[in-house]
MARDREN-718160 format. One record per atom (N, C-alpha, C): y, x, z; atom name; residue number from 0; residue in one letter. Coordinates in nm, 3 decimals, m for minus. Layout:
% residues N
+---------+---------+---------+------+-----+-----+
:      yy :      xx :      zz : atom :   n : res :
+---------+---------+---------+------+-----+-----+
:       Y :       X :       Z :   CA : NUM :   a :
...
+---------+---------+---------+------+-----+-----+
% end
This chain:
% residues 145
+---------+---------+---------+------+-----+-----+
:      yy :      xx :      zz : atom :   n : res :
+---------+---------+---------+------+-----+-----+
:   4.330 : m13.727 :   7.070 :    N :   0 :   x :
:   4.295 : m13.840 :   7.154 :   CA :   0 :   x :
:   4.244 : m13.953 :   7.065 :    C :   0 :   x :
:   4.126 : m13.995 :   7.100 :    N :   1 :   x :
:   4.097 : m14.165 :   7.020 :   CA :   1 :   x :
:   4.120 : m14.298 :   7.064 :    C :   1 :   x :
:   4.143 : m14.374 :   6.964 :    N :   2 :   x :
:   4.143 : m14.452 :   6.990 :   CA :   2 :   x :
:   4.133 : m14.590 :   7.145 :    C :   2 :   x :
:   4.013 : m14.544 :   7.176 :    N :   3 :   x :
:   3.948 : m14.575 :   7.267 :   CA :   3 :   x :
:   3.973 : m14.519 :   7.399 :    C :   3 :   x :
:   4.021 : m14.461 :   7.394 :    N :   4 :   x :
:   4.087 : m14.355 :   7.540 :   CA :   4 :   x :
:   4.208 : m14.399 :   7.537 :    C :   4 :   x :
:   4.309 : m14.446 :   7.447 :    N :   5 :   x :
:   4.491 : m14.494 :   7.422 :   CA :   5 :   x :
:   4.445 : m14.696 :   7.468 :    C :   5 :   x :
:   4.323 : m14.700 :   7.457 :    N :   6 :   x :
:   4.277 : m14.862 :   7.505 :   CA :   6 :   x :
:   4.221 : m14.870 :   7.623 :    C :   6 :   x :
:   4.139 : m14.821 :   7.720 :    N :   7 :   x :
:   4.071 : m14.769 :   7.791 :   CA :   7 :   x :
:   4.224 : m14.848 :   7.891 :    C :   7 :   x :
:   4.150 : m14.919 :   7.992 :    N :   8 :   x :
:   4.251 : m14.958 :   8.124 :   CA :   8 :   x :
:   4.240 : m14.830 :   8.230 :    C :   8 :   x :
:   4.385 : m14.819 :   8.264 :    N :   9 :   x :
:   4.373 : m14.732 :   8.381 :   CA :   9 :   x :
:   4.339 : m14.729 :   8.513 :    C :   9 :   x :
:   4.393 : m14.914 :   8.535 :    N :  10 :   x :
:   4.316 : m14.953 :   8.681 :   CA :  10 :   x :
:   4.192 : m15.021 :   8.652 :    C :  10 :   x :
:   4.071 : m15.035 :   8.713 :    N :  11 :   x :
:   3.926 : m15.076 :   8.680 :   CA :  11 :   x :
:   3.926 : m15.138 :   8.827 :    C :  11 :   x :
:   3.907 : m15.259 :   8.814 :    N :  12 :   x :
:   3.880 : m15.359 :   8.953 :   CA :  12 :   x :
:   3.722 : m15.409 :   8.925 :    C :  12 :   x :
:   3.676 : m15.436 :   9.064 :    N :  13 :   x :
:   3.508 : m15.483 :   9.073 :   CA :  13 :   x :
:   3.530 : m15.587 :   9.164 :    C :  13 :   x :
:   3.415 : m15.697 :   9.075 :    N :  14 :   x :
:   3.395 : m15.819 :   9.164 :   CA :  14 :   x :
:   3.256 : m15.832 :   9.168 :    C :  14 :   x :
:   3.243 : m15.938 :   9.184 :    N :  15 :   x :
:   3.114 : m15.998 :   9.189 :   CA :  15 :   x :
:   3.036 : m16.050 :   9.074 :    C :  15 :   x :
:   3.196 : m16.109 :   9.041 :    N :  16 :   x :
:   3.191 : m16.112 :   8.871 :   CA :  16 :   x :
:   3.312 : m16.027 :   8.793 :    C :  16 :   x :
:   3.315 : m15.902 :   8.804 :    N :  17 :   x :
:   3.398 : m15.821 :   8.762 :   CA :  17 :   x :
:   3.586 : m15.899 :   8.713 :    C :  17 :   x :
:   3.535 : m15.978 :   8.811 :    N :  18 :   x :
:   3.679 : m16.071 :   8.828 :   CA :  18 :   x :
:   3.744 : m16.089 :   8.965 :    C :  18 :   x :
:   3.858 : m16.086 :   9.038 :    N :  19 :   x :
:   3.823 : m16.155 :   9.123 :   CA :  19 :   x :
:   3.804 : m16.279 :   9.150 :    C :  19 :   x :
:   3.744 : m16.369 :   9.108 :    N :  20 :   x :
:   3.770 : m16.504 :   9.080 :   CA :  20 :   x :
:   3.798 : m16.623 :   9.232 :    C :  20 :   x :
:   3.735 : m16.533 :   9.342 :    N :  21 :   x :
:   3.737 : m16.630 :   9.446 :   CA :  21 :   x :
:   3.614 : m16.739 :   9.476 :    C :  21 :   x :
:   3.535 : m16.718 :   9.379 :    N :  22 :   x :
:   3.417 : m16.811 :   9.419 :   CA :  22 :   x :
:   3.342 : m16.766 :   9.482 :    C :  22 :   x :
:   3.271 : m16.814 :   9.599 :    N :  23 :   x :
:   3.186 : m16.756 :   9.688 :   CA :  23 :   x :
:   3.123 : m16.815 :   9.738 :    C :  23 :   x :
:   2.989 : m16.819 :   9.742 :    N :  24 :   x :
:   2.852 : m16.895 :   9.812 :   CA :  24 :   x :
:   2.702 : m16.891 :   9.848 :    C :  24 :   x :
:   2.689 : m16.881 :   9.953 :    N :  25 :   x :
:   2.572 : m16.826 :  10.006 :   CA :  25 :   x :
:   2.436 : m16.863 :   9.915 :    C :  25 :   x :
:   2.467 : m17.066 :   9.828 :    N :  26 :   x :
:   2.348 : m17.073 :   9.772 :   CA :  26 :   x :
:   2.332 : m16.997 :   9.669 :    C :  26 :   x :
:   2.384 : m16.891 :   9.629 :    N :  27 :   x :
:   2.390 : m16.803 :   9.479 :   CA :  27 :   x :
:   2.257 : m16.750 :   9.583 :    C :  27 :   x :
:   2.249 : m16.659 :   9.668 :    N :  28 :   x :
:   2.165 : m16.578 :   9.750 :   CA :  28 :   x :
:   2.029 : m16.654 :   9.763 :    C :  28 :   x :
:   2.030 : m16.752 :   9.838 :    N :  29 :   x :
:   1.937 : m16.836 :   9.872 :   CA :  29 :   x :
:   1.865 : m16.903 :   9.725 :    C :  29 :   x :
:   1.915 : m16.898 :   9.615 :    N :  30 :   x :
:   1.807 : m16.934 :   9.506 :   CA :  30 :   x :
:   1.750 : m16.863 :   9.509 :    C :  30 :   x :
:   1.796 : m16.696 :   9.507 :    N :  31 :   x :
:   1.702 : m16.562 :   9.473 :   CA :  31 :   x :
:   1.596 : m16.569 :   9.573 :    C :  31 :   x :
:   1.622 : m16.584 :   9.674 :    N :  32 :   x :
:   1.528 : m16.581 :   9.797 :   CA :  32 :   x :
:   1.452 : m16.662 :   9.733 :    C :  32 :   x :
:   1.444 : m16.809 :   9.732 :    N :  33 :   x :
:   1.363 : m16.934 :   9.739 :   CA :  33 :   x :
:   1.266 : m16.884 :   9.592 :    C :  33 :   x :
:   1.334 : m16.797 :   9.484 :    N :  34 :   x :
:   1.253 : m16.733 :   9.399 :   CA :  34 :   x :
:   1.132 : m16.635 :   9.426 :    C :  34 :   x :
:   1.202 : m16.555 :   9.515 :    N :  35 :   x :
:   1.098 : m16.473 :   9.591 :   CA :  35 :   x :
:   1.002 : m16.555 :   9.674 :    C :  35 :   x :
:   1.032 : m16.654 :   9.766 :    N :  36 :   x :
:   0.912 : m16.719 :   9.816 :   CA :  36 :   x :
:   0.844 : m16.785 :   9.710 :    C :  36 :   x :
:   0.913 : m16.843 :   9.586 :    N :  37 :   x :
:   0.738 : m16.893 :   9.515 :   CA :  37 :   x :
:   0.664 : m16.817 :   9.485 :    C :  37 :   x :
:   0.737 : m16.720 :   9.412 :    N :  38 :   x :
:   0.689 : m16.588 :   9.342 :   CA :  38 :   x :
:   0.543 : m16.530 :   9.422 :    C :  38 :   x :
:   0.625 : m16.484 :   9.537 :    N :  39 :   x :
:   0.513 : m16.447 :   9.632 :   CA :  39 :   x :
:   0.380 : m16.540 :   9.638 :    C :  39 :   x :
:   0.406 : m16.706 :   9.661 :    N :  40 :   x :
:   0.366 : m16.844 :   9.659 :   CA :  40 :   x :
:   0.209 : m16.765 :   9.534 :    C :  40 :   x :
:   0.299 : m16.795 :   9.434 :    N :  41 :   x :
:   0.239 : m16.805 :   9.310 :   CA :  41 :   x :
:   0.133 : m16.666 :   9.280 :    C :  41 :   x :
:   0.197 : m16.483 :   9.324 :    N :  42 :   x :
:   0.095 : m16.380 :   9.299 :   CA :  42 :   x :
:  m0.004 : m16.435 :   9.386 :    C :  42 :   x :
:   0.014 : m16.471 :   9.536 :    N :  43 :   x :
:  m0.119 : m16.460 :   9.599 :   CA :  43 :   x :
:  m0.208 : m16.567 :   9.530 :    C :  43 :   x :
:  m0.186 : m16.668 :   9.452 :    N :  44 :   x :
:  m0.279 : m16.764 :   9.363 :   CA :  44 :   x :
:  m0.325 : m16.717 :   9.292 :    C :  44 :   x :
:  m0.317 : m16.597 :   9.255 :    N :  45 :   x :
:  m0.348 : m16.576 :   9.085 :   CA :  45 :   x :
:  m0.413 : m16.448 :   9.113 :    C :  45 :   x :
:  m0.516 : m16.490 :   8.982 :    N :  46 :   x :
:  m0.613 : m16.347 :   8.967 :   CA :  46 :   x :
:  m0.559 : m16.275 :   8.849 :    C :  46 :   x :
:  m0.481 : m16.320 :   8.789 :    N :  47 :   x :
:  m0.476 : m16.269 :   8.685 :   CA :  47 :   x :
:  m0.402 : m16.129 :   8.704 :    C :  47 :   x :
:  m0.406 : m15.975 :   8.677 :    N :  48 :   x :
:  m0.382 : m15.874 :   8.701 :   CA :  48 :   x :
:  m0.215 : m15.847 :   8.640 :    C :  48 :   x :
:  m0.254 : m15.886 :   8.496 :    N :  49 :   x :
:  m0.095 : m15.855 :   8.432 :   CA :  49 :   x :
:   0.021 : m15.979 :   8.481 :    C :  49 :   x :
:  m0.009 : m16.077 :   8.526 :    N :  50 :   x :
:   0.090 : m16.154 :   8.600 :   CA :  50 :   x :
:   0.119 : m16.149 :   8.710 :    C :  50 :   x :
:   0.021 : m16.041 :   8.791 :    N :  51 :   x :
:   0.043 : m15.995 :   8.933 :   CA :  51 :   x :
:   0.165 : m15.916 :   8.891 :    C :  51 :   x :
:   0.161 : m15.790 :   8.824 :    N :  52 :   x :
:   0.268 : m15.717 :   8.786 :   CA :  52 :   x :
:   0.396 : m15.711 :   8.703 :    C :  52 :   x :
:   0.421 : m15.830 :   8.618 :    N :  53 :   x :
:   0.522 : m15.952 :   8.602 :   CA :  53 :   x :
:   0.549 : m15.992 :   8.724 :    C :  53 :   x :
:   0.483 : m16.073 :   8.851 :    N :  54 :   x :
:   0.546 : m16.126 :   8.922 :   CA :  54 :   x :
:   0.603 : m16.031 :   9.053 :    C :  54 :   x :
:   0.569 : m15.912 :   9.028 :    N :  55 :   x :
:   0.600 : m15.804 :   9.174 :   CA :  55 :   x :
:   0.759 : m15.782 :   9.144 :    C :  55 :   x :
:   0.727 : m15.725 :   8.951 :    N :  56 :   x :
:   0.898 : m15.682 :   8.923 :   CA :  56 :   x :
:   1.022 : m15.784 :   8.932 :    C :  56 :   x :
:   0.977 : m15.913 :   8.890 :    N :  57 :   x :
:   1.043 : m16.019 :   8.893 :   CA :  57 :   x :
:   1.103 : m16.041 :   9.014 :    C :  57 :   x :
:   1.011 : m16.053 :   9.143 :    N :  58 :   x :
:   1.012 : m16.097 :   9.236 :   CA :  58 :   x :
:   1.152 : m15.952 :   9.299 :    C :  58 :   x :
:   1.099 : m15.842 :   9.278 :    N :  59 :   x :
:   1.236 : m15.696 :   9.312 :   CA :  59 :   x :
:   1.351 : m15.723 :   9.247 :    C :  59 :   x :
:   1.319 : m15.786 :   9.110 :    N :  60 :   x :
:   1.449 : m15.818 :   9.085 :   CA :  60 :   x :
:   1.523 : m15.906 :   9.154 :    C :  60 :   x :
:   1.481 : m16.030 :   9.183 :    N :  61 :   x :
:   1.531 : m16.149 :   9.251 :   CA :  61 :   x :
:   1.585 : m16.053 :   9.378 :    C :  61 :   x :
:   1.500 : m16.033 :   9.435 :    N :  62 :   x :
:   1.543 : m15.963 :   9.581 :   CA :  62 :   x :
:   1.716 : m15.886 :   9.580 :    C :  62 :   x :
:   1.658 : m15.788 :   9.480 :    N :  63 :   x :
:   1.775 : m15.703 :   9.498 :   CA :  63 :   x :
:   1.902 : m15.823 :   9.443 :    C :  63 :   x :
:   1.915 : m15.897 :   9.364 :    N :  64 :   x :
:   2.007 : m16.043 :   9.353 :   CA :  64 :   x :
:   2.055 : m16.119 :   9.494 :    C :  64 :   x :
:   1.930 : m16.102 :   9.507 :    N :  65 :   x :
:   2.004 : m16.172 :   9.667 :   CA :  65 :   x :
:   2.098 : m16.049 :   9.757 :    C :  65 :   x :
:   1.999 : m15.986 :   9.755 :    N :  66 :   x :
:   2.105 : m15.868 :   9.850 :   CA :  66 :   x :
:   2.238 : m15.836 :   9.764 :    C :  66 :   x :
:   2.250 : m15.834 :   9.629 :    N :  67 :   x :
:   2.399 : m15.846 :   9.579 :   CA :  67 :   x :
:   2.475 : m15.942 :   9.662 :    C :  67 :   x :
:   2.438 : m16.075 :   9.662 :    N :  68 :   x :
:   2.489 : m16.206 :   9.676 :   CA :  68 :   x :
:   2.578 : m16.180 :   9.800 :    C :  68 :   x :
:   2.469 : m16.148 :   9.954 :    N :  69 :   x :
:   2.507 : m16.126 :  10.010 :   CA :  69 :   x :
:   2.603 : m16.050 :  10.042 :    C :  69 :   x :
:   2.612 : m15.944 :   9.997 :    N :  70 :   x :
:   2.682 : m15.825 :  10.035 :   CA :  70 :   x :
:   2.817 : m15.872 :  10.000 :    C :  70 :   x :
:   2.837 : m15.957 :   9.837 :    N :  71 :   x :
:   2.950 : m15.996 :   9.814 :   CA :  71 :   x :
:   3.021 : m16.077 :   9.928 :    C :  71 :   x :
:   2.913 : m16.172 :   9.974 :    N :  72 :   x :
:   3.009 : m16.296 :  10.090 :   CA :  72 :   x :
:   3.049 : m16.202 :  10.160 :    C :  72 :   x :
:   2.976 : m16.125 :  10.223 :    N :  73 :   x :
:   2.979 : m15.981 :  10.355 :   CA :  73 :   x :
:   3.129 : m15.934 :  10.333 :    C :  73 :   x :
:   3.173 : m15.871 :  10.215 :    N :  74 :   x :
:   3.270 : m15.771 :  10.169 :   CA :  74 :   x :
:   3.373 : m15.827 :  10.137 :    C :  74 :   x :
:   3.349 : m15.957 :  10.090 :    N :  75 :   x :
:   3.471 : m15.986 :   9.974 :   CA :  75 :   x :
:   3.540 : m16.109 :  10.055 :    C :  75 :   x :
:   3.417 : m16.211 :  10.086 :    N :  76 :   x :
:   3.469 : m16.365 :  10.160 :   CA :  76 :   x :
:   3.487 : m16.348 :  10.273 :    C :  76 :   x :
:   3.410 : m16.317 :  10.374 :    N :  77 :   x :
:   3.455 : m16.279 :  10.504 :   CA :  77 :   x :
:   3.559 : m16.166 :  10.545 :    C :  77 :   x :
:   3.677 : m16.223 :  10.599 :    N :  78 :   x :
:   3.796 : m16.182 :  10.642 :   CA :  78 :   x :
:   3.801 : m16.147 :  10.781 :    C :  78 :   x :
:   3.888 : m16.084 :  10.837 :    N :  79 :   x :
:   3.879 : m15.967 :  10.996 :   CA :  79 :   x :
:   3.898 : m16.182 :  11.036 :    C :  79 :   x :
:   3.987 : m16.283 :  11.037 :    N :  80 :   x :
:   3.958 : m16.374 :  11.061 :   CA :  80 :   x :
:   3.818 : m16.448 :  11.127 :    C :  80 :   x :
:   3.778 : m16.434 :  11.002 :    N :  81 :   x :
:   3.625 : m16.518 :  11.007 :   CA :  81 :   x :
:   3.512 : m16.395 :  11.108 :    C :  81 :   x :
:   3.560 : m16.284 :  11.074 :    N :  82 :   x :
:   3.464 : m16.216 :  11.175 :   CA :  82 :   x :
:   3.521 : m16.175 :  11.365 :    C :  82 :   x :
:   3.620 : m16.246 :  11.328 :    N :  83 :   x :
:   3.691 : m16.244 :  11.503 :   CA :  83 :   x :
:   3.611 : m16.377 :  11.593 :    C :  83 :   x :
:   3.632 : m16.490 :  11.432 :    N :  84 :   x :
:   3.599 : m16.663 :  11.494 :   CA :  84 :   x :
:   3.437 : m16.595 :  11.518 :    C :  84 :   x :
:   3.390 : m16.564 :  11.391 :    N :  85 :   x :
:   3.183 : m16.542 :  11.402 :   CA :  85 :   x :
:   3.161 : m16.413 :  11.413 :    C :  85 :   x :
:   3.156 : m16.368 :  11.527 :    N :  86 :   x :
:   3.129 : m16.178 :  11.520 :   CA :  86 :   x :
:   3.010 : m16.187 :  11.486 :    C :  86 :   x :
:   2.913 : m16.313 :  11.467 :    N :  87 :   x :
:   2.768 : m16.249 :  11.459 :   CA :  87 :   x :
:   2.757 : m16.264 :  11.363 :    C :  87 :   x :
:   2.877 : m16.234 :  11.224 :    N :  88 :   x :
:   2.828 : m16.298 :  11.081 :   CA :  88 :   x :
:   2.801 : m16.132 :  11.014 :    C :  88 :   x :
:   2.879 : m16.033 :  11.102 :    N :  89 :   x :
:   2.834 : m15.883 :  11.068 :   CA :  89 :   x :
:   2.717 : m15.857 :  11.088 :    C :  89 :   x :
:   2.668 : m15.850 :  11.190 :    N :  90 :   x :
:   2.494 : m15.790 :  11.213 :   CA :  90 :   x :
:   2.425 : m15.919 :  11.096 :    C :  90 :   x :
:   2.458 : m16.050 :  11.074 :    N :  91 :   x :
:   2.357 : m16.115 :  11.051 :   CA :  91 :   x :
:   2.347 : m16.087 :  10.894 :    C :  91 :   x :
:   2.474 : m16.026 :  10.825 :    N :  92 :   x :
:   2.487 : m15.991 :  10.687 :   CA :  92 :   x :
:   2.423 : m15.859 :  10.660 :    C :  92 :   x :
:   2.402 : m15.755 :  10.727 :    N :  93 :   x :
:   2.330 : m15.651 :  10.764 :   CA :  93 :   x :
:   2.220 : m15.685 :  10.764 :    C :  93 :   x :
:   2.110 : m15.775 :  10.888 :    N :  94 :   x :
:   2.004 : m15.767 :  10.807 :   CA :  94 :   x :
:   1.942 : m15.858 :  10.783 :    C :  94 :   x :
:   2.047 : m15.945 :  10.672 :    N :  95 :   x :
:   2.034 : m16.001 :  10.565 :   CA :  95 :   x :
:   1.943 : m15.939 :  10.484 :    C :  95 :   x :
:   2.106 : m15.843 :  10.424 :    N :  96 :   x :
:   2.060 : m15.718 :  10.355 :   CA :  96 :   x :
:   1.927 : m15.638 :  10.322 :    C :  96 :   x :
:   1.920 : m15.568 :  10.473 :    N :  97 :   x :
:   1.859 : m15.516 :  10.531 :   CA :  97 :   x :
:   1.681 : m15.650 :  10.452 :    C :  97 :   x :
:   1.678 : m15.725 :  10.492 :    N :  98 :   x :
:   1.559 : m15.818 :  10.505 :   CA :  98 :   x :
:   1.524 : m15.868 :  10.328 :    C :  98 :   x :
:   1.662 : m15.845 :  10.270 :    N :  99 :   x :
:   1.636 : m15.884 :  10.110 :   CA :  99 :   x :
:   1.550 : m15.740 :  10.053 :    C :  99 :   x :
:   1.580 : m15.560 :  10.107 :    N : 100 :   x :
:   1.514 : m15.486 :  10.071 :   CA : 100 :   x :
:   1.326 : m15.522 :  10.137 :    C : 100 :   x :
:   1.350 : m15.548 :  10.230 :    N : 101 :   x :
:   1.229 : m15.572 :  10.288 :   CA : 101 :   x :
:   1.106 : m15.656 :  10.191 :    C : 101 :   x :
:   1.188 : m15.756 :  10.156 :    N : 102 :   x :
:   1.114 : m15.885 :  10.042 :   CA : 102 :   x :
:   1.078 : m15.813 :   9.933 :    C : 102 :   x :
:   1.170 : m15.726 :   9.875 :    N : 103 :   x :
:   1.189 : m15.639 :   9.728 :   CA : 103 :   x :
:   1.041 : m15.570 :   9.768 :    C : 103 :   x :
:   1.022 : m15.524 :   9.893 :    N : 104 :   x :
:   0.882 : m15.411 :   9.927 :   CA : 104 :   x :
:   0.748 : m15.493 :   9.959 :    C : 104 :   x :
:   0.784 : m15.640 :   9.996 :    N : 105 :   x :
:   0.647 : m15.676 :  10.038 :   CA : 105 :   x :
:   0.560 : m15.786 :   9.955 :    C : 105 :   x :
:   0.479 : m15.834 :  10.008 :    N : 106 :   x :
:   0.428 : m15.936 :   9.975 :   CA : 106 :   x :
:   0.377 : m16.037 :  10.062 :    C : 106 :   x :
:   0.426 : m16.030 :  10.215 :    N : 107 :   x :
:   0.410 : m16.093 :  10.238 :   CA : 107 :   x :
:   0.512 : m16.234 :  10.247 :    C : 107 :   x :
:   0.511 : m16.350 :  10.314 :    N : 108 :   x :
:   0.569 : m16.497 :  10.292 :   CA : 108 :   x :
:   0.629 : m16.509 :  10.405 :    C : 108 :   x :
:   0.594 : m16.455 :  10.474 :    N : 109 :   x :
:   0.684 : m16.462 :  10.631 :   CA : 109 :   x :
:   0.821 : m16.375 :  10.596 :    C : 109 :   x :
:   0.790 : m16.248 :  10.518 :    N : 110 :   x :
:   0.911 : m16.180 :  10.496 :   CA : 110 :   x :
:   1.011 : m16.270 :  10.429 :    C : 110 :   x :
:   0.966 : m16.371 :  10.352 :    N : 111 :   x :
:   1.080 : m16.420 :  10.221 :   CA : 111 :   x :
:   1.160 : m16.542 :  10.336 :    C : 111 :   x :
:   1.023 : m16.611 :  10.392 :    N : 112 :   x :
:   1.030 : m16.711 :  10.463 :   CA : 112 :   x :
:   1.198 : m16.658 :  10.593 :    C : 112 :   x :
:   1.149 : m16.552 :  10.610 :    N : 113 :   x :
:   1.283 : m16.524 :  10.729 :   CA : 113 :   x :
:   1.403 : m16.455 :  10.640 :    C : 113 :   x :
:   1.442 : m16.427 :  10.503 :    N : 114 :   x :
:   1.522 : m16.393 :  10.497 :   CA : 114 :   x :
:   1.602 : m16.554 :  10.408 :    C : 114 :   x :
:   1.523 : m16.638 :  10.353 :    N : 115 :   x :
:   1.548 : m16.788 :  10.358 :   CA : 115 :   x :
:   1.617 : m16.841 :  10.493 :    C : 115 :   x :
:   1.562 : m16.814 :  10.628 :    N : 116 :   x :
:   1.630 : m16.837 :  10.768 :   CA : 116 :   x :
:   1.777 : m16.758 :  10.816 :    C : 116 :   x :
:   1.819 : m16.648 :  10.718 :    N : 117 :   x :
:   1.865 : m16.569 :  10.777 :   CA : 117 :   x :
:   1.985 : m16.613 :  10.668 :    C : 117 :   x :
:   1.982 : m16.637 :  10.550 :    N : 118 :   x :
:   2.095 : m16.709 :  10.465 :   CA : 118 :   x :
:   2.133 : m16.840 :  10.490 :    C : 118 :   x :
:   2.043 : m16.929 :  10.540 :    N : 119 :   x :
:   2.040 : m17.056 :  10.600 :   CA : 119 :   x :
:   2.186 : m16.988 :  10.703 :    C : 119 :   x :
:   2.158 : m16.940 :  10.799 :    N : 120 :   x :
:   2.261 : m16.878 :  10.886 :   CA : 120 :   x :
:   2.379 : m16.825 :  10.859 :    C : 120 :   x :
:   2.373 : m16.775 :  10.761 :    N : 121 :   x :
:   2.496 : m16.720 :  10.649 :   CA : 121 :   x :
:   2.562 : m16.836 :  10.628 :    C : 121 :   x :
:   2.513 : m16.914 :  10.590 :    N : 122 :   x :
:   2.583 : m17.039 :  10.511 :   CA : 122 :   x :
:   2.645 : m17.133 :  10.614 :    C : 122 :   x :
:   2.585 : m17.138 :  10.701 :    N : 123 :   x :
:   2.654 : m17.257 :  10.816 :   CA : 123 :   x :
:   2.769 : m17.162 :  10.838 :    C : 123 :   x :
:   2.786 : m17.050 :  10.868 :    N : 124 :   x :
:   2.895 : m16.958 :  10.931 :   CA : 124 :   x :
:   3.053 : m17.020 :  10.777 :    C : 124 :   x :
:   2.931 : m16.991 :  10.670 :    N : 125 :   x :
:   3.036 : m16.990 :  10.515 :   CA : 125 :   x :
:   3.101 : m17.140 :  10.562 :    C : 125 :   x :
:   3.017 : m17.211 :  10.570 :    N : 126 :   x :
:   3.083 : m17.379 :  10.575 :   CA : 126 :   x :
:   3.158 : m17.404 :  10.682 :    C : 126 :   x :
:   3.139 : m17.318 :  10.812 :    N : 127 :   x :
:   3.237 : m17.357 :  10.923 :   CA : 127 :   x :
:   3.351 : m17.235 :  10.926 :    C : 127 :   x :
:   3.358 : m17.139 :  10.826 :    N : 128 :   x :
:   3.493 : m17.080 :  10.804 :   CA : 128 :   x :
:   3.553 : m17.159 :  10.665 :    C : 128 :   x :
:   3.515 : m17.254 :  10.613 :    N : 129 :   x :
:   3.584 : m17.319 :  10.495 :   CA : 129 :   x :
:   3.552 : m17.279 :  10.394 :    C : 129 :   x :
:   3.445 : m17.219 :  10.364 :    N : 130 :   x :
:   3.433 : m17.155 :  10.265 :   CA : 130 :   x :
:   3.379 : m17.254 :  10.143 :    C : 130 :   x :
:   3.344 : m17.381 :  10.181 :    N : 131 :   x :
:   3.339 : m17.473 :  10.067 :   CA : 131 :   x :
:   3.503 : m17.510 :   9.992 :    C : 131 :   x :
:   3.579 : m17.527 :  10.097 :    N : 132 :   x :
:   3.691 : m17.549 :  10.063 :   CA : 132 :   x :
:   3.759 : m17.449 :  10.018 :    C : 132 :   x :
:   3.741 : m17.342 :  10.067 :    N : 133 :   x :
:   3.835 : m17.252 :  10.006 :   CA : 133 :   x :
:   3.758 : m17.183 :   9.875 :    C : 133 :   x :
:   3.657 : m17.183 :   9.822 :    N : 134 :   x :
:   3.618 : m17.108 :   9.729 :   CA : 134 :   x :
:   3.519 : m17.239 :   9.646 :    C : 134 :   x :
:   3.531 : m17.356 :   9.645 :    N : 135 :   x :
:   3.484 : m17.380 :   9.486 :   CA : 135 :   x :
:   3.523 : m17.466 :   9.486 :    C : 135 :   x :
:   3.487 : m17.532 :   9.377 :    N : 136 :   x :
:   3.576 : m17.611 :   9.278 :   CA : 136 :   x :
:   3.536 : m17.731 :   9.310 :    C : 136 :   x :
:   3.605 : m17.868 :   9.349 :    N : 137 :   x :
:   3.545 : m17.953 :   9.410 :   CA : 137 :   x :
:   3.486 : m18.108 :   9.291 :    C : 137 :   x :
:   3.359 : m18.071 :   9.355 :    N : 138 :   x :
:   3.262 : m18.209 :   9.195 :   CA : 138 :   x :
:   3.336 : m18.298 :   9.204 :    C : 138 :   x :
:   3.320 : m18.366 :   9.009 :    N : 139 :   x :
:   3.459 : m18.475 :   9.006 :   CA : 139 :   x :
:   3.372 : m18.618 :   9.069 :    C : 139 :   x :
:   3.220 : m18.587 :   9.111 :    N : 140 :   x :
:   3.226 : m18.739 :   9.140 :   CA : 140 :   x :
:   3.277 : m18.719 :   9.265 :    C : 140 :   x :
:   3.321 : m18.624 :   9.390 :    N : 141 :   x :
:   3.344 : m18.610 :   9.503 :   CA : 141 :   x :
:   3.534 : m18.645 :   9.500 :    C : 141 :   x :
:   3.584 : m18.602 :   9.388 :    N : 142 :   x :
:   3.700 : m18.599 :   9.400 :   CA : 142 :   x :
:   3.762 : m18.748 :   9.377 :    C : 142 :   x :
:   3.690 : m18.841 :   9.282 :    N : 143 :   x :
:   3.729 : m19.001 :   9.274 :   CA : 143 :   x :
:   3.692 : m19.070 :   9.395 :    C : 143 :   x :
:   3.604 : m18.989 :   9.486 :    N : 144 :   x :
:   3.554 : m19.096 :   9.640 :   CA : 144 :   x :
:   3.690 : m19.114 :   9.698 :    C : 144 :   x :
+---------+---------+---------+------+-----+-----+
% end
C-alpha cells in the first residue's frame, strides 16, 4: 500500500466550492450570463475571424458557468421549504438550465437576453426566501448603518 492511499480521505463531499460553505447567489450566474450577452454583443461586431472563435469558446464557457451556478442554488439552497412557499422556482431552475445550454449553442441575443430574464427571476425568489440573509456575509458599511 502507498503512501497516498493510507492519506487518501474516505468520505469525499461536493460543493459548489468543494466546501460546503453556505454561500449562495444567483448574481454568481447572472455575471456569466451578462458575459455571454456582450460576448455575443461584441462577435456580431467583429470581422475579425480568430476573435470570432476566441469569443464562441469563451462565450460556452461562460454559459456552461452559469448553468453550474444555477443548478447549485437549484440543489443545494433551495429547500422542500422554499419550494412549497415558490413551486415555480423548480420549472424556472430547469429552464434556466435548460436556456444556459441554449446560449452555450447560439448566437443569437435574444437567447442570452432571456436567460438574463430568467435569473432576474431566480433571484427575486433567492431574496424573498432570505437568501441574502441566510447565505452571505453582510458588507461592513451595511453593518455600521
Amino acid at each position: 500500500m502507498f503512501l497516498k492511499d493510507l492519506l487518501r480521505p474516505s468520505t469525499i463531499a461536493h460543493a459548489h466550492c468543494d466546501l460546503p460553505c453556505g454561500v449562495y447567489d444567483p448574481e454568481q450566474a447572472r455575471i456569466e450570463a451578462e458575459s455571454c450577452y456582450k460576448i455575443i454583443e461584441k462577435y456580431s461586431a467583429s470581422n475579425d475571424e480568430q476573435f470570432k472563435i476566441r469569443a464562441i469558446a469563451i462565450k460556452e464557457e461562460r454559459a456552461e458557468l452559469a448553468k453550474h451556478h444555477i443548478d447549485v442554488l437549484w440543489s443545494d439552497y433551495f429547500k422542500p421549504e422554499h419550494t412549497q412557499k415558490y413551486p415555480e422556482i423548480q420549472e424556472l431552475c430547469w429552464k434556466a438550465a435548460k436556456q444556459c445550454s441554449k446560449v452555450k449553442a447560439s448566437l443569437d441575443i435574444g437567447d442570452a437576453r432571456s436567460l438574463l430574464e430568467m435569473i432576474d427571476k431566480i433571484a427575486d425568489i433567492w431574496t424573498k426566501a432570505g437568501g441574502p440573509q441566510a447565505t452571505r456575509v453582510q458588507k461592513a458599511a451595511a453593518a455600521r448603518a
